[in-house]
C-alpha positions in Angstrom: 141.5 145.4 75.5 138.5 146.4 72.9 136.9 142.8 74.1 136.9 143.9 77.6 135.4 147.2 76.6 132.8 145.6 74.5 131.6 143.3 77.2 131.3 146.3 79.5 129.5 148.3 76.5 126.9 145.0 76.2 126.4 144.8 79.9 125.6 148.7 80.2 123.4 148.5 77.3 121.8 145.1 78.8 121.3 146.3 81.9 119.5 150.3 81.0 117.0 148.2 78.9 116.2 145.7 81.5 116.7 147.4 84.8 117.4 145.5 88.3 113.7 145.3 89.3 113.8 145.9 93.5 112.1 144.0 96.1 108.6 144.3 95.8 108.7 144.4 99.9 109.2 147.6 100.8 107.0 148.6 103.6 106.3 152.5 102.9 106.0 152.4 99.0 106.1 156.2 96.8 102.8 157.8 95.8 101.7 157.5 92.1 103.7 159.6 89.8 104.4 159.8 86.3 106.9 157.0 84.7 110.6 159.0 84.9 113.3 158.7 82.6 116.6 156.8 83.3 119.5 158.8 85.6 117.3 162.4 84.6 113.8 161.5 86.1 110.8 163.8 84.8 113.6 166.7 84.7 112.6 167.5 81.1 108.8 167.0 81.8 108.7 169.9 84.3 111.2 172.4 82.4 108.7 171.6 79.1 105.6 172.2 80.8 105.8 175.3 82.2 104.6 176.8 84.8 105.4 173.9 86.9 102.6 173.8 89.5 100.0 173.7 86.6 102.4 170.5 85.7 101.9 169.1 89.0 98.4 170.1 89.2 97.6 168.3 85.7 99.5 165.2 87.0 97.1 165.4 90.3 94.1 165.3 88.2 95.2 162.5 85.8 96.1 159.9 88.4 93.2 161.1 90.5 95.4 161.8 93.9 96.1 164.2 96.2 99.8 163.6 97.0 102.0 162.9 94.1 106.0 161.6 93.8 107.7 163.4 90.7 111.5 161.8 90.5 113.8 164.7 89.4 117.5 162.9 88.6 118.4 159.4 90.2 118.0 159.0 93.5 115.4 162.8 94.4 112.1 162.5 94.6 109.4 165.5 95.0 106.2 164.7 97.1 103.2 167.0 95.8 100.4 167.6 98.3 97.0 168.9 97.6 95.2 168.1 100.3 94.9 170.3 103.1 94.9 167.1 105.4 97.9 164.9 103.6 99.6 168.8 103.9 99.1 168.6 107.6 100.4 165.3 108.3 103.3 166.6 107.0 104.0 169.8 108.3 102.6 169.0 111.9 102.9 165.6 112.7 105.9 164.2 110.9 107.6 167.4 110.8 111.1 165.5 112.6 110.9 162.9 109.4 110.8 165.6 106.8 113.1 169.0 108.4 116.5 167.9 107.7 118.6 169.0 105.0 120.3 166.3 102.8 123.8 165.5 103.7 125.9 167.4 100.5 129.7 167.3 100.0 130.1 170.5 99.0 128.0 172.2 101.8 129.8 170.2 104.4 133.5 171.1 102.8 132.0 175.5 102.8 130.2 174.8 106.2 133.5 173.3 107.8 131.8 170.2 108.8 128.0 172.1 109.0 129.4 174.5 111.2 127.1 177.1 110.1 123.6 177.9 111.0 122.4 177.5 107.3 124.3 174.2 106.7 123.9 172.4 110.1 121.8 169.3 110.1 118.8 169.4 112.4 119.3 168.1 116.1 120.7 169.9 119.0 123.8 171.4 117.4 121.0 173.6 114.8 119.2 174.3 118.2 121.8 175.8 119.9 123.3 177.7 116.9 119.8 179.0 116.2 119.0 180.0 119.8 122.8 182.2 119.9 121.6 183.6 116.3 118.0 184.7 117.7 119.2 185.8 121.0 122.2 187.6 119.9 121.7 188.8 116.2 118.4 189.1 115.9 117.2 190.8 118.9 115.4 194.0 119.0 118.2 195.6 121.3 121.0 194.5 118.6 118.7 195.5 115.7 117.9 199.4 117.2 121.7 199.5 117.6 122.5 198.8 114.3 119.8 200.4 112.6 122.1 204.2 112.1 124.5 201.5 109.9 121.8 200.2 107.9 120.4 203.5 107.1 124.3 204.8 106.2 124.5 201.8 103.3 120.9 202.1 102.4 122.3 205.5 101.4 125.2 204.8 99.9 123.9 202.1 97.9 121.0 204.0 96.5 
């Protein structure tokens, strides 16, 4: 038994100090970014350099870049964009790559399946949920009607 948990104790410590390099062949590679940490990423960078965005901002100017990937934890990785270009790629033009939320156990068990409007996964379930949302709760009809309600708590909670 304690040679079985010694192998796997040798194998672990083998394999953190010489790590599974990955096919050099991937065909969208990550912008520059500072050298993480194994399993925590630059976590303990950013929380030591504080504020953050000067972090990032510092990073930017060391490698010389205007978009930078900062890995928080094992598999998360942060894309920082100066450029008001790069920012615009994103925003405008790839917006349908970038707008959906990561797929979470916990949200999906609370959201019943990402049932709810701020759980649901982008597509035409979110669409419709947001157009019943904006038509029905939101509108300026609903919002004069409720507006005595608001006023009543606003008071009560003052």
């Amino acid at each position: 038994m304690s040679s079985i948990i010694i192998v796997i104790f040798i194998v672990f410590v083998f394999a953190s100090i010489f790590p599974i390099k990955k096919s050099s062949s991937n065909p969208h590679p990550l912008p520059p970014g500072p050298t993480p940490l194994p399993f925590i990423g630059c976590i303990i960078q950013m929380f030591l350099n504080q504020p953050t965005f000067r972090w990032i901002h510092n990073l930017m100017d060391k490698f010389k870049t205007d978009i930078l990937c900062i890995r928080l934890g094992p598999s998360t990785h942060v894309i920082a964009v100066s450029s008001p270009e790069i920012a615009c790629e994103f925003l405008k033009k790839q917006d349908n790559v970038f707008i959906s939320r990561p797929e979470i156990l916990s949200a999906f068990l609370i959201s019943d399946g990402y049932l709810t409007v701020g759980m649901a996964q982008f597509g035409d379930q979110w669409k419709k949920m947001r157009r019943i949302v904006s038509n029905s709760l939101l509108s300026p009809q609903v919002q004069k009607r409720l507006q005595p309600n608001r006023d009543r708590e606003a008071k009560y909670y003052q």
